[in-house]
C-alpha positions as CSV (number, residue, x, y, z in Angstrom):
1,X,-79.3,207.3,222.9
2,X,-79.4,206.8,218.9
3,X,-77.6,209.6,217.2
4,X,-79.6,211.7,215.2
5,X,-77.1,213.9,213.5
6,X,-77.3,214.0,209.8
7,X,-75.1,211.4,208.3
8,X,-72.4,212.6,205.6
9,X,-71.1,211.3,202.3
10,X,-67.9,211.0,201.3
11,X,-67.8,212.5,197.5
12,X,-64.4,213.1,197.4
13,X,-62.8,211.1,193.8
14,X,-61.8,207.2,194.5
15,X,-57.7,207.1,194.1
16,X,-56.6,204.3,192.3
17,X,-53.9,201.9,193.7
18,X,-50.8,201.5,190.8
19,X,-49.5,199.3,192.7
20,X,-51.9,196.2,192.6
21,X,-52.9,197.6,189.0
22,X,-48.8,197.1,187.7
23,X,-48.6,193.8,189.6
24,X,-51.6,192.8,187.9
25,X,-50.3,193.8,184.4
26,X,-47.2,191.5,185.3
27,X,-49.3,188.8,186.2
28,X,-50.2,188.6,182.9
29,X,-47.5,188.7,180.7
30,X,-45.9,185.7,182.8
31,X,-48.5,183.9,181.8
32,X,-49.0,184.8,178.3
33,X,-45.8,182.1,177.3
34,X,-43.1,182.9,174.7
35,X,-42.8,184.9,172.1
36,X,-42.1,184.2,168.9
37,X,-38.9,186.3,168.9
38,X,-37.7,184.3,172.3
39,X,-38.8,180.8,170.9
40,X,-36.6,181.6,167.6
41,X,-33.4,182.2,170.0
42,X,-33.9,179.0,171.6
43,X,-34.3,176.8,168.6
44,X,-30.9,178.9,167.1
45,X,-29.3,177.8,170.2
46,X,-30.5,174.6,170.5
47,X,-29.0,174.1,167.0
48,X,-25.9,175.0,167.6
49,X,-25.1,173.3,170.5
50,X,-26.3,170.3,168.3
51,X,-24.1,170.9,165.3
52,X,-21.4,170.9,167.7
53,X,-22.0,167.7,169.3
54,X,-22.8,166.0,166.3
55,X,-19.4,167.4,164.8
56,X,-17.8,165.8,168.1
57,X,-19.7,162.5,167.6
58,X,-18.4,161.9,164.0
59,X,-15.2,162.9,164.4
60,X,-14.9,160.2,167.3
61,X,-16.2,157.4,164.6
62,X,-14.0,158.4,162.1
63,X,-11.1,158.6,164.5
64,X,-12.1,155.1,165.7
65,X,-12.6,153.2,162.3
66,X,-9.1,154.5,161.4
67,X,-7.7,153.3,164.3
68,X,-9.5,150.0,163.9
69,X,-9.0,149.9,160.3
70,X,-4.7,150.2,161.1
71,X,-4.7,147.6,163.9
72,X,-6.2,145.2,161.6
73,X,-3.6,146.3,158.6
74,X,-1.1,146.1,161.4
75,X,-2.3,142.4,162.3
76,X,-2.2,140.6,159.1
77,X,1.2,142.1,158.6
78,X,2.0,140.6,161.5
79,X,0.6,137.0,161.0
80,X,1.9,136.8,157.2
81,X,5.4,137.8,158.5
82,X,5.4,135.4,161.3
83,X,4.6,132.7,158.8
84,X,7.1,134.1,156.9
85,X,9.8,133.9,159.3
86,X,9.0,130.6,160.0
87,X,9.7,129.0,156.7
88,X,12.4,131.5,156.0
89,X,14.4,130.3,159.0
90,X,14.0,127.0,158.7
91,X,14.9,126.6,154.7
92,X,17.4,124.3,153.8
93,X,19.4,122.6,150.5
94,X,17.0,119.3,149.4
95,X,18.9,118.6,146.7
96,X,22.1,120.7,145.5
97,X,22.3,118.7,142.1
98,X,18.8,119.3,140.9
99,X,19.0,116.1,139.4
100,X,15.5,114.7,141.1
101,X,14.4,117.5,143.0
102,X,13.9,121.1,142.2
103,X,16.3,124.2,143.3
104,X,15.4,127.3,145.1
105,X,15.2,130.2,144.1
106,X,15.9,134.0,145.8
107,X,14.9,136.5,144.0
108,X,14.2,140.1,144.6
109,X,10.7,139.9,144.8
110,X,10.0,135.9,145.2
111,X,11.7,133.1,146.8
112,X,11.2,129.2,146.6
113,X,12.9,127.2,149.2
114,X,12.1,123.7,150.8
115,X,11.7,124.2,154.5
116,X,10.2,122.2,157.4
117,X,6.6,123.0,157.7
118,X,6.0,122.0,162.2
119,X,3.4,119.9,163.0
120,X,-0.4,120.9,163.4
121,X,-3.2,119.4,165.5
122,X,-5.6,120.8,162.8
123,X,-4.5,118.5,159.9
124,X,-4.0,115.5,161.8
125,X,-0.6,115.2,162.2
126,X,2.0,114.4,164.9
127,X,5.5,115.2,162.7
128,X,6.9,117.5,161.2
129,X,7.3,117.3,157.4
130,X,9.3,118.7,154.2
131,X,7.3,120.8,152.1
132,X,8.6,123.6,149.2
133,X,7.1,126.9,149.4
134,X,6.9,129.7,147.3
135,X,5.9,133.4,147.7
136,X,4.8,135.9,145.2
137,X,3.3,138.6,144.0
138,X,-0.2,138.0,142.7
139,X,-3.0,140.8,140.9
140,X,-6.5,140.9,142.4
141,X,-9.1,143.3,143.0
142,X,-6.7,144.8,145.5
143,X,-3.3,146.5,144.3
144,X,-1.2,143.1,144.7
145,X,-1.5,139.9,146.9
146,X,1.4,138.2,148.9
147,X,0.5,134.0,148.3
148,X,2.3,131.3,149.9
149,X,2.3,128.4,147.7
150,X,3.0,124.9,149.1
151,X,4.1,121.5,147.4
152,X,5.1,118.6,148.9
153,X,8.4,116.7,147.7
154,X,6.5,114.2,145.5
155,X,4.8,117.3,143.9
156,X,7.6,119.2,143.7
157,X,9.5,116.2,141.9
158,X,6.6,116.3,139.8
159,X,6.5,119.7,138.7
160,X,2.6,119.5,140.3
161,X,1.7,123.3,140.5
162,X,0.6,123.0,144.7
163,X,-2.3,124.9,146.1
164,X,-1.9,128.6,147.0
165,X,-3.3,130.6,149.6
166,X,-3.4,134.3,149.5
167,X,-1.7,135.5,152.8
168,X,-2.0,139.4,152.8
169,X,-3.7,141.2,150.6
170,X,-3.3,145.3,149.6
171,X,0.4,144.8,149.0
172,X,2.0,147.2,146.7
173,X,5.7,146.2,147.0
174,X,7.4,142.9,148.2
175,X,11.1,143.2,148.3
176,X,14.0,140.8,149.4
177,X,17.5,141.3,149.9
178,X,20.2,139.0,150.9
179,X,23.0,139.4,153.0
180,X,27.0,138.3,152.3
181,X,30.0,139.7,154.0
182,X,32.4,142.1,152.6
183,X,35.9,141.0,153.7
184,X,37.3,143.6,152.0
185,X,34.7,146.5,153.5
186,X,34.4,144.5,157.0
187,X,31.0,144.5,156.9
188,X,27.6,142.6,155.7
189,X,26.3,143.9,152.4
190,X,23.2,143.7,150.4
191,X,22.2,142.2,147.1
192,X,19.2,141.1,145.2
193,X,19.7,137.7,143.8
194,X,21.3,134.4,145.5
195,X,22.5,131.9,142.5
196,X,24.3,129.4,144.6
197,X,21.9,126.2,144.8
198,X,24.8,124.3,146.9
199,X,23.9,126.9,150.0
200,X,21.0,128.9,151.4
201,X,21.8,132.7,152.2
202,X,22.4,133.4,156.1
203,X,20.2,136.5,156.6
204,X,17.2,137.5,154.2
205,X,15.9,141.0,154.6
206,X,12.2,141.5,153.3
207,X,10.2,144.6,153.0
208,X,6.8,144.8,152.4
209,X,5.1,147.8,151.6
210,X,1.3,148.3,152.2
211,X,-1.6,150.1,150.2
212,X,-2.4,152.6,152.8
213,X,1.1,153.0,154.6
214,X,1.8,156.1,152.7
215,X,4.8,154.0,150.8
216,X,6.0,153.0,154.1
217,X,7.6,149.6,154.6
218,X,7.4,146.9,157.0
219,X,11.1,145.5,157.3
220,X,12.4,142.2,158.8
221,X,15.4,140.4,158.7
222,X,15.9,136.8,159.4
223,X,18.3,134.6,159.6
224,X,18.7,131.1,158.6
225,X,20.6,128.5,160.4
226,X,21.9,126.5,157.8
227,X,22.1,129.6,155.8
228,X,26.1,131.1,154.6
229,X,27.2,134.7,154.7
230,X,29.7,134.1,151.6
231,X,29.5,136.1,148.2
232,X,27.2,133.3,146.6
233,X,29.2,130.9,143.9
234,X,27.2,130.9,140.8
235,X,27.6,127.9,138.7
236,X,29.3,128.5,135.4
């Protein structure tokens, strides 16, 4: 049977739900983006963890180049007193009456000797040969340079000047002392000059004292073969 009671409307006020209404609201402010306030504390930190690195990363380079810079300074100390030693040790009197040959000389900051330079595939020889060097002290652009001059005998005889090659550069002191024993003291003192041209001294001491060392030196002693410990005879 159809119902035929009057039908009845609801007019009672529609409640609204807050809770779909709030979620809605946060809906929206996730997807609005940043605000201007939050994108400023992002570039402040951004910044500073990028002044930090970059503070990291330089002090790393400089680190390195100073290390670099040292082990080079370190190496060409090396080589020049290697070269050095070689003619130091092997020096020798030529001729002890200077009547057709030159003397050495040992000074406190130079020394000429003749010495045997070895033999060197590069120039083409087999033997070894006599050559007179001389080092000194030389100005340049730099505070001082170390040279190594070298003459053979026939130039030597001649008073021909040789070539020199620079063999460190930034040198501020070259120093040399020679060794004689003390009887007296019983011991091996030091002193600045070797006169005797009949003898070469026994044990050279050289210091050599670089630009950026701090005044530091480099020291080595060397001894010479031939070489004599006695107080030097100087000829009157």
């Amino acid at each position: 049977m159809t119902d035929l009671r009057p039908q009845t409307t609801d007019l009672r006020p529609q409640t609204t739900d807050w809770t779909s209404l709030k979620s809605g609201v946060w809906s929206l402010k996730s997807e609005r983006g940043l605000t201007f306030i939050e994108l400023l504390m992002a570039v402040t930190v951004f910044a500073t963890l990028l002044v930090g690195l970059s503070s990291h990363v330089r002090g790393s380079v400089v680190a390195w180049r100073r290390v670099t810079s040292t082990t080079e300074r370190l190496q060409r100390v090396r080589v020049a007193l290697e070269r050095l030693t070689a003619d130091v040790t092997n020096a020798f009197v030529f001729d002890p009456s200077q009547t057709w040959q030159p003397g050495h000389q040992f000074a406190s900051d130079r020394f000429s000797c003749y010495t045997i330079q070895p033999s060197s595939a590069a120039q083409g020889s087999d033997t070894n040969r006599v050559v007179f060097v001389t080092y000194t002290m030389e100005p340049s652009e730099s505070p001082m340079v170390l040279t190594r001059t070298v003459r053979s005998v026939r130039e030597a005889s001649d008073g021909v000047p040789g070539e020199s090659h620079p063999l460190l550069d930034e040198v501020e002191g070259f120093a040399l002392r020679y060794g004689v024993w003390d009887a007296t003291m019983n011991r091996l003192v030091w002193i600045d000059r070797w006169d005797d041209q009949g003898q070469v001294p026994g044990v050279v001491r050289v210091a050599l004292t670089m630009k950026a060392s701090a005044g530091a030196a480099v020291e080595q002693t060397m001894l010479i073969p031939t070489g004599s410990l006695s107080p030097p005879a100087v000829a009157p």
